[in-house]
C-alpha positions, 0 to 999 in steps of 0.5 A: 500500500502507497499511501500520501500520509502522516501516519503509515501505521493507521493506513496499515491498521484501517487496511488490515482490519477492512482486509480481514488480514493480520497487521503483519501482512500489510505494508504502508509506505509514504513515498512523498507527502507534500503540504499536510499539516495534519490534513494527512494524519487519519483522513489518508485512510479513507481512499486507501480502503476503497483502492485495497477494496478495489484491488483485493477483488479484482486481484489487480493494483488499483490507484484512487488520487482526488482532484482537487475539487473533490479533495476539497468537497470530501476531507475535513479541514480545521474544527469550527467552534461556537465558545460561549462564555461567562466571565468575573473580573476586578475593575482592574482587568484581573480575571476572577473566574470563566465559565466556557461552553465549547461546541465542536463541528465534528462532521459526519463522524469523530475523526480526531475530534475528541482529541482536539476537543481535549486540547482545546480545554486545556489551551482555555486558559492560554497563558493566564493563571484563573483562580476558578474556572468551569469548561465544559465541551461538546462535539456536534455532529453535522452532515459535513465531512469529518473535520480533522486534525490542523495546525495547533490541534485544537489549541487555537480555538481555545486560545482564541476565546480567553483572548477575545475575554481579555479584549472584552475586559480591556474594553470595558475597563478603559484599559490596554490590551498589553496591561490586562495581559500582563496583569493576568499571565501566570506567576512565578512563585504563586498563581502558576497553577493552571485548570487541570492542577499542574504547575507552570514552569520556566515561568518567563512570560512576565519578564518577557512581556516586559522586556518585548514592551521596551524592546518593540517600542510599544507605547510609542506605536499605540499612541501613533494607532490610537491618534490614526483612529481617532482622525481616519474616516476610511479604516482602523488601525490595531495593535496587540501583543499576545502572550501563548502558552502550548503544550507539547 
């Protein structure tokens, strides 16, 4: 079996247990992948069950490669979120407390969404300590195809949520974005103890912070952005920095 994947062995499993044969006697090899970012991780193991399918009962090799247009109609891309949000914080910008309700578009069928899922709640809180936090998360479902695994597995999405929070509480406070940030990322000695009870170390994201805010010439540049907004007619102009934290 030839197969244009990231994961060889799942090719081999998912073939071997279509085949009815034992997992010794299939053999995956990847020639050449291209572009994949974790597009190629499970979905390969589709077209490779109907081509051994094909092959197994002509008694013939057999070959199935998608054009695009039906490549991109048939594998799954990146999991759509909906993130609702509760959210408890000091007038300051400390945040207090969240509650998160994450939905998943799984598709057609679970893929790896259970997996990103997982990182997607362990990623809610990205670089900030949350004295108390509630998450809960669902996969819906959809009459799409399987969405599957993409760059960052999960972790973006909830990292975009607690920074569309932190913008929120910048907002409504009048202060900086950079300040609530800063406010918020986790301790060195105290508040660096993330959702799921484990001690953040190599805790240099405060220091960081500090140093990148001297070193870009940032209050500078947010004074020129906030003049620029407050003339122009036509478009808007931002500026952020953004703190991650991610696991590997």
């Amino acid at each position: 079996m030839y197969s244009s994947t990231q994961h060889t062995t799942e090719v081999q499993d998912v073939v071997a247990e279509t085949l009815g044969l034992g997992f010794h006697q299939v053999v995956c090899i990847c020639r050449r992948m291209g572009g994949a970012f974790g597009g190629k991780e499970s979905q390969a193991g589709i077209p490779a069950i109907m081509a051994a399918l094909a092959a197994s009962r002509t008694g013939r090799p057999a070959r199935l490669i998608y054009d695009k247009d039906s490549d991109m109609r048939v594998t799954g891309k990146r999991h759509a979120y909906l993130a609702r949000y509760r959210v408890a914080h000091s007038e300051q910008g400390q945040i207090l407390a969240v509650k998160f309700d994450f939905f998943s578009n799984g598709g057609a069928f679970a893929d790896l969404s259970t997996s990103i899922l997982e990182r997607t709640m362990l990623h809610a809180d990205n670089a900030y300590y949350i004295p108390h936090i509630d998450i809960h998360a669902a996969i819906c479902r959809t009459n799409l195809p399987p969405n599957t695994a993409f760059r960052g597995f999960g972790g973006p999405q909830g990292v975009a949520a607690i920074e569309h929070i932190v913008q929120e509480i910048a907002r409504r406070t009048g202060r900086d974005s950079y300040d609530v940030r800063q406010l918020n990322c986790y301790g060195i000695e105290e508040r660096n103890t993330a959702p799921y009870g484990q001690i953040i170390t190599n805790k240099l994201l405060p220091e960081i912070m500090h140093r990148l805010r001297g070193s870009s010439d940032y209050d500078r540049r947010r004074v020129e952005v906030d003049d620029f907004n407050r003339t122009s007619r036509t478009h808007l102009r931002g500026l952020a920095m953004t703190p991650v934290k991610f696991g590997i």
